[in-house]
C-alpha positions, -999 to 999 in steps of 0.1 A, spaced: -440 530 -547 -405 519 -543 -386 519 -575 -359 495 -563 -387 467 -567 -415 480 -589 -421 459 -623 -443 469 -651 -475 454 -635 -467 470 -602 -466 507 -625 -493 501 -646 -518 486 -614 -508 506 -581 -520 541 -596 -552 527 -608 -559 509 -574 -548 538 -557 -575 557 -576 -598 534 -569 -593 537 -530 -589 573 -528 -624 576 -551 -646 547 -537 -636 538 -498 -618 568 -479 -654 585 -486 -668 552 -463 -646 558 -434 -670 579 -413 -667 570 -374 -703 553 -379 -690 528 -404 -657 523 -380 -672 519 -350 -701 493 -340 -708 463 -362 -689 458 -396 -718 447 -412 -730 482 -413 -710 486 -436 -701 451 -452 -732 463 -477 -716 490 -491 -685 474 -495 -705 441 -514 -712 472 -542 -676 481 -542 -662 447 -549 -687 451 -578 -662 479 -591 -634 464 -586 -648 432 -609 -658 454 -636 -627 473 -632 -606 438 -644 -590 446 -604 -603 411 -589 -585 384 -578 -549 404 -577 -535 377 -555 -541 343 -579 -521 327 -601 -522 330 -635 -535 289 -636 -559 303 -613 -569 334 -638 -550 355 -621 -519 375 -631 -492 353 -614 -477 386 -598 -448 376 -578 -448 374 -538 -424 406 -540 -454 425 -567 -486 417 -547 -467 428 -513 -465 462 -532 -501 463 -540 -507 452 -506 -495 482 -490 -520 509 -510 -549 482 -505 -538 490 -467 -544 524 -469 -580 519 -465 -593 495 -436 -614 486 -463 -590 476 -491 -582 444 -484 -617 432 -478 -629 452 -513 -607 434 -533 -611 401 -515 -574 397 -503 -582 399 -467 -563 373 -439 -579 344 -433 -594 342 -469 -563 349 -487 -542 322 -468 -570 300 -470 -577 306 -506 -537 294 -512 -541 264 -487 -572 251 -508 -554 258 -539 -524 235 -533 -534 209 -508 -574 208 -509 -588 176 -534 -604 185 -562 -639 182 -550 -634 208 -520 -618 229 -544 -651 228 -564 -670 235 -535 -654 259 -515 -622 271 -531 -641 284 -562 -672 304 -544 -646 315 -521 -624 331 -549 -655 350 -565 -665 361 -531 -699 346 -525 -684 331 -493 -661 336 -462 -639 313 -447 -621 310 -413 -593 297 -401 -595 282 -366 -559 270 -343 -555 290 -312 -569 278 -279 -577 295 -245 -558 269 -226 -525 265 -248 -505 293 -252 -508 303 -288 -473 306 -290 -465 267 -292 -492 258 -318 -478 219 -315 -496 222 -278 -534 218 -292 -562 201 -274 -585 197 -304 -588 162 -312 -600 144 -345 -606 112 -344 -610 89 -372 -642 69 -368 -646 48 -404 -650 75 -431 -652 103 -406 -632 126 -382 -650 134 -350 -637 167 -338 -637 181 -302 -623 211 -289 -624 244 -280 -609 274 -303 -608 317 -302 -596 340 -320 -606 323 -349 -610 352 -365 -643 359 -394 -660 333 -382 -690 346 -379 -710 345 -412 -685 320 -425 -692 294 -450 -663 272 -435 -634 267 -409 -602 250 -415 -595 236 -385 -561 226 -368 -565 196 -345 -547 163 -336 -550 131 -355 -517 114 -344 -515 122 -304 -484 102 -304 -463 114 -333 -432 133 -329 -449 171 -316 -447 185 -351 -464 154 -368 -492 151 -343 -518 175 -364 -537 177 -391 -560 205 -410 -596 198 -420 -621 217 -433 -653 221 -413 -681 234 -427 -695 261 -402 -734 246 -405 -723 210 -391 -741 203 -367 -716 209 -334 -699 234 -347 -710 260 -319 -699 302 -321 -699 310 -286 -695 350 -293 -672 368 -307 -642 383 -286 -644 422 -273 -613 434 -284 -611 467 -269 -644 476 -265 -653 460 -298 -667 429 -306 -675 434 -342 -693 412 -362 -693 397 -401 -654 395 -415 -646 422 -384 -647 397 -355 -624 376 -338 -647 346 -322 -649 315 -297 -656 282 -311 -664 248 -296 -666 218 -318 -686 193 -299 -684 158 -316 -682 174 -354 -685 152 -380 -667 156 -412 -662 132 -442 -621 122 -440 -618 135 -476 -621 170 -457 -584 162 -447 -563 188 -463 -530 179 -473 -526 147 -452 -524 134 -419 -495 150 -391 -489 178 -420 -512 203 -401 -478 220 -386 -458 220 -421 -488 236 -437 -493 260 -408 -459 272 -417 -460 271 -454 -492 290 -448 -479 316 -429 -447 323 -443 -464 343 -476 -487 353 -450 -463 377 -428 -455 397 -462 -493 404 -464 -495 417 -428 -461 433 -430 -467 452 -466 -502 460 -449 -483 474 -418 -464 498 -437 -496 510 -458 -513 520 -424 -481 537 -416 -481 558 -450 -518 567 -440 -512 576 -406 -479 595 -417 -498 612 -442 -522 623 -419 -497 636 -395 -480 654 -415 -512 672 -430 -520 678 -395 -484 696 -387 -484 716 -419 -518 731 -411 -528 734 -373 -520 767 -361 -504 764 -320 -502 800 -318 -507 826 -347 -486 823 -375 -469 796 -361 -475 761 -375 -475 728 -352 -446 713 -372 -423 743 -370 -417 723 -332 -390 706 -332 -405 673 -314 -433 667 -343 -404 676 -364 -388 647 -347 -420 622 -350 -421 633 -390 -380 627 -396 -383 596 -376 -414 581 -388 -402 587 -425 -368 568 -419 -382 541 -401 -411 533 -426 -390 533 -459 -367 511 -437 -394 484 -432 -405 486 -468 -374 475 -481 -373 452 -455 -402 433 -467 -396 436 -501 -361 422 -499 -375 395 -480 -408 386 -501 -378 389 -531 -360 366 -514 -392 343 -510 -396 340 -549 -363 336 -560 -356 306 -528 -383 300 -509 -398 312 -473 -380 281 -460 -342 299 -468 -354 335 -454 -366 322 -417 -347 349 -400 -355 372 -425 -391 366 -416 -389 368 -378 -374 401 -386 -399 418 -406 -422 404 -382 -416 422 -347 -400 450 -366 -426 462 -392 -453 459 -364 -432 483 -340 -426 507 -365 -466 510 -375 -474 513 -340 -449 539 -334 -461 559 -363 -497 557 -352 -492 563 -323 -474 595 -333 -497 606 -356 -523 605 -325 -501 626 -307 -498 650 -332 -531 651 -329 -543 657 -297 -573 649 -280 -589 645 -317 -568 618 -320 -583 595 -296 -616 598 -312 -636 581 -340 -638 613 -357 -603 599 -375 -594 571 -385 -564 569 -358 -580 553 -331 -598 526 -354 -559 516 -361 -549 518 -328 -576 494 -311 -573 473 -339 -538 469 -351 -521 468 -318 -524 429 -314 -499 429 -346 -471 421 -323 -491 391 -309 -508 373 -334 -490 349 -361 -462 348 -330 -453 373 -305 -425 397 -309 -411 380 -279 -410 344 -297 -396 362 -329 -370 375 -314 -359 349 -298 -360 323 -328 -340 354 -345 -315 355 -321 -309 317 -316 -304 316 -348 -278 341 -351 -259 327 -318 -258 292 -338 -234 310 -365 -210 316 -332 -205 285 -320 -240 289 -296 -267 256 -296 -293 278 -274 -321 250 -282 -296 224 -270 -279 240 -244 -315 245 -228 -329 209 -231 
């Protein structure tokens, strides 16, 4: 916990959910319940959530005009980094991407009759919801470059197009869907979001993605979608027409702190194992693997660089609260390429430390390292981060990149 940020609710909840982990879902990570299919172990887990109901645990991320306890962006980033320490925490306690960003979508733009029908089952956890924008023929980089149309035919959109890496789709109750209503608005007006329930008929999973090696299944999947003449009422718009890009961005701002604060709670576990591993593993007798001075290297430097992206999330989730994501843009792209570098590093030097152990499903290493290394890819490449980052900056000294270019 860092003190610089903790509050009374972050004290009083982290060591109980801590607990809770440690107890209930580090026992589940065998390599049969991390490799394969995640519904092998998505029953389990159903129990678990259970717990966490009775435990008064549930719904950590809501509002408190939700029933929630209104924790700040900067508190639940906190409680987001121990849920991390499991692969299973997120999912236990229902905060897990897309739901989560989905669940805050619905609860500020959705009408009042979606709300009723999916926000609500999708709060208590009797559904699953995906969120469905990246195409195979656009680079996901540009998300005003979209293909999927809707048009408006009287009281209904008709939706074609073809999306992956919508990720959960499969066994989901509904996708919200980014696609173009307004082809010839300016490119950042020209889309909308609609919710698509996933038994319409058109609404086709073609598989789900190998990522890997893995193609996973249930909330563990990453899948390809076509929508082939989908019909949905036009009260399924969310928001309103040509605001898909603004809420896209509204959505994802919050959104980064999540996957950054869960970033640096895989870093703590893979630290922690690395370090465990050093302090024990005999190279030669009597001698210890970290009395070497290069693991002694990977534990100084992982340490330094992980408390450095900690505060570097929290200042910016801070930052968030007290001004909105819309004032801390850089501060976003930062966190962003940075917090993802810094948990691969660490993984990857906690593998090391391992050996050849590390490379198999006997830890939990190697589920993080096929998994986790697309975090400098998805919600915007490193490359695009940086770049926005630095443009940024050069505008301060008298440098119009954007214009300069165009």
């Amino acid at each position: 916990m860092e003190d610089l940020f903790a509050t009374d609710r972050t004290r009083t909840l982290i060591p109980r959910i801590r607990d809770f982990i440690e107890t209930e879902l580090i026992p589940l990570e065998t390599a049969e319940s991390l490799t394969g299919p995640f519904s092998r172990v998505a029953n389990m887990l159903d129990q678990k959530r259970k717990l966490v109901k009775k435990s008064g645990l549930w719904g950590l991320q809501f509002g408190s005009d939700e029933g929630g306890l209104g924790l700040s962006l900067c508190e639940f980033g906190q409680i987001s980094e121990v849920l991390a320490t499991s692969p299973f925490g997120h999912y236990t306690f229902n905060c897990q991407a897309p739901d989560i960003g989905n669940m805050e979508l619905l609860h500020k733009h959705a009408s009042d009759d979606l709300k009723e029908q999916f926000l609500e089952p999708l709060k208590t956890g009797q559904i699953r919801s995906c969120f469905s924008m990246t195409e195979p023929e656009f680079a996901g980089s540009n998300p005003t470059q979209l293909g999927t149309t809707a048009v408006r035919e009287g009281n209904e959109y008709v939706i074609n197009g073809h999306k992956w890496f919508t990720s959960s789709a499969d066994g989901a109750a509904f996708a919200i869907v980014m696609a173009v209503t307004n082809p010839d608005a300016a490119p950042h007006r020209r889309a909308s979001m609609i919710l698509v329930p996933t038994d319409t008929p058109g609404f086709r999973l073609v598989r789900n993605i190998s990522i890997m090696g893995d193609s996973g299944d249930h909330w563990g999947s990453h899948s390809e979608v076509f929508y082939d003449n989908v019909r949905v009422p036009v009260t399924n718009l969310i928001g309103g027409e040509g605001l898909g890009f603004t809420l896209a961005q509204e959505r994802l701002g919050p959104g980064r702190i999540h996957h950054c604060m869960r970033w640096v709670g895989i870093s703590e576990r893979s630290f922690d194992l690395m370090c465990r591993r050093a302090a024990t593993r005999e190279i030669e007798p009597g001698i210890a693997l970290g009395e070497k001075q290069f693991i002694q290297g990977f534990i100084a430097e992982s340490r330094a660089e992980i408390d450095a992206a900690r505060l570097m999330v929290l200042r910016t989730a801070h930052n968030i609260d007290r001004f909105g994501a819309a004032s801390v843009r850089n501060e976003i792209s930062a966190i962003k390429f940075f917090v993802a570098n810094i948990m691969l590093k660490v993984v990857d030097r906690a593998i090391q430390t391992f050996g050849a152990m590390g490379i198999t499903d006997d830890l939990l290493l190697a589920w993080y390292y096929r998994h986790e290394r697309g975090a400098r890819i998805y919600d915007g490449a490193d490359e695009v981060h940086k770049s926005a980052l630095a443009r940024s900056i050069l505008k301060h000294y008298g440098l119009d990149v954007k214009k300069k270019n165009g």
